[in-house]
N, C-alpha and C positions, 0 to 999 in steps of 0.2 A: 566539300563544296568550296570552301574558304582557301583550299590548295586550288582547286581549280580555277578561282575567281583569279589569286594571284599569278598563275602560268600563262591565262587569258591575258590579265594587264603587261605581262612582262611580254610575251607574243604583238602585242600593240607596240610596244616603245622600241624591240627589234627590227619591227620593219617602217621606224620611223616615226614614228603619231606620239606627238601629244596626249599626255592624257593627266586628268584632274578626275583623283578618286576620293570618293565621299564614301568615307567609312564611320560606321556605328562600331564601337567595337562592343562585341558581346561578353569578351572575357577579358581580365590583363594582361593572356598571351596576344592576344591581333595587334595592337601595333606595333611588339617586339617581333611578331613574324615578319610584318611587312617591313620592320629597317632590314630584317633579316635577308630577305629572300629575291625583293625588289632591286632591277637592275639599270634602275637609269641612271640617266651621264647627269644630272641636275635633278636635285627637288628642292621643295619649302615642304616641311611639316608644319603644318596649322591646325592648334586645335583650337575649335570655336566653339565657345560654353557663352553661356547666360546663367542667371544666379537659377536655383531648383523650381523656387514657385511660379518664374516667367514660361521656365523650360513646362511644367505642369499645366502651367494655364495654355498655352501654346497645341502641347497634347490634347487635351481635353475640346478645345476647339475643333483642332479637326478630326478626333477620334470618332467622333458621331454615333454611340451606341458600340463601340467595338471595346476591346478589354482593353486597360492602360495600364501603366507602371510603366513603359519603357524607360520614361524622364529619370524615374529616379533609379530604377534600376543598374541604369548605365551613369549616372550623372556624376561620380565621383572618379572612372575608368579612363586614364589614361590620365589624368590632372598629375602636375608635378611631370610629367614626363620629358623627355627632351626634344622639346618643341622650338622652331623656328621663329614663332610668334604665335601671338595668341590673340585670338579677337572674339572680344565679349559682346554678344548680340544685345543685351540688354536693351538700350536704344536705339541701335545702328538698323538702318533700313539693308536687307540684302543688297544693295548696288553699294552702300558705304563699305559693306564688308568687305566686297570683290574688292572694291576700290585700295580700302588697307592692303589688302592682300597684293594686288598688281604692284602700289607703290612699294612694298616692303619686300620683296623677293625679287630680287636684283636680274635675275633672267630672262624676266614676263614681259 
């Protein structure tokens, strides 16, 4: 699935488009596939974390009776990695974050 997803986005950037892909990664090989495999002429990698218990309480909010762990499961998966920048959601409203993002990736 995760091959296919990547041929999909790369099939997107071929015939032109923009695209801003929001990846969880499930394991520590998904973002070395994706510097791997992806073929566009520009990116910014951005990883956006928040400390574990914001990321917890966050889940649990809108988990609503469904199973959880994702937060921490994934919450240490890709940290340290080679990243463009990083934006900690901790306080930032999602328009502050885009905001980081547009002003720091010199392309946007």
């Amino acid at each position: 699935m995760l091959a296919g997803m990547r041929a999909a986005v790369n099939g997107l950037l071929a015939t032109g488009n923009d695209v801003i892909l929001d990846e969880m990664p499930i394991e520590a090989s998904t973002m070395p596939t994706w510097r791997r495999d992806l073929r566009a002429s520009a990116s910014c990698w951005v990883y956006v974390t928040a400390p574990l218990e914001v990321l917890e309480r966050r889940e649990r909010e809108r988990m609503s009776g469904r199973k959880s762990g994702n937060a921490r499961g994934h919450h240490r998966l890709g940290q340290g990695g080679d990243w463009d920048m990083v934006v900690n959601t901790d306080t930032a409203t999602p328009g502050d974050a885009a905001a980081e993002i547009i002003r720091r990736c010199p392309f946007l």
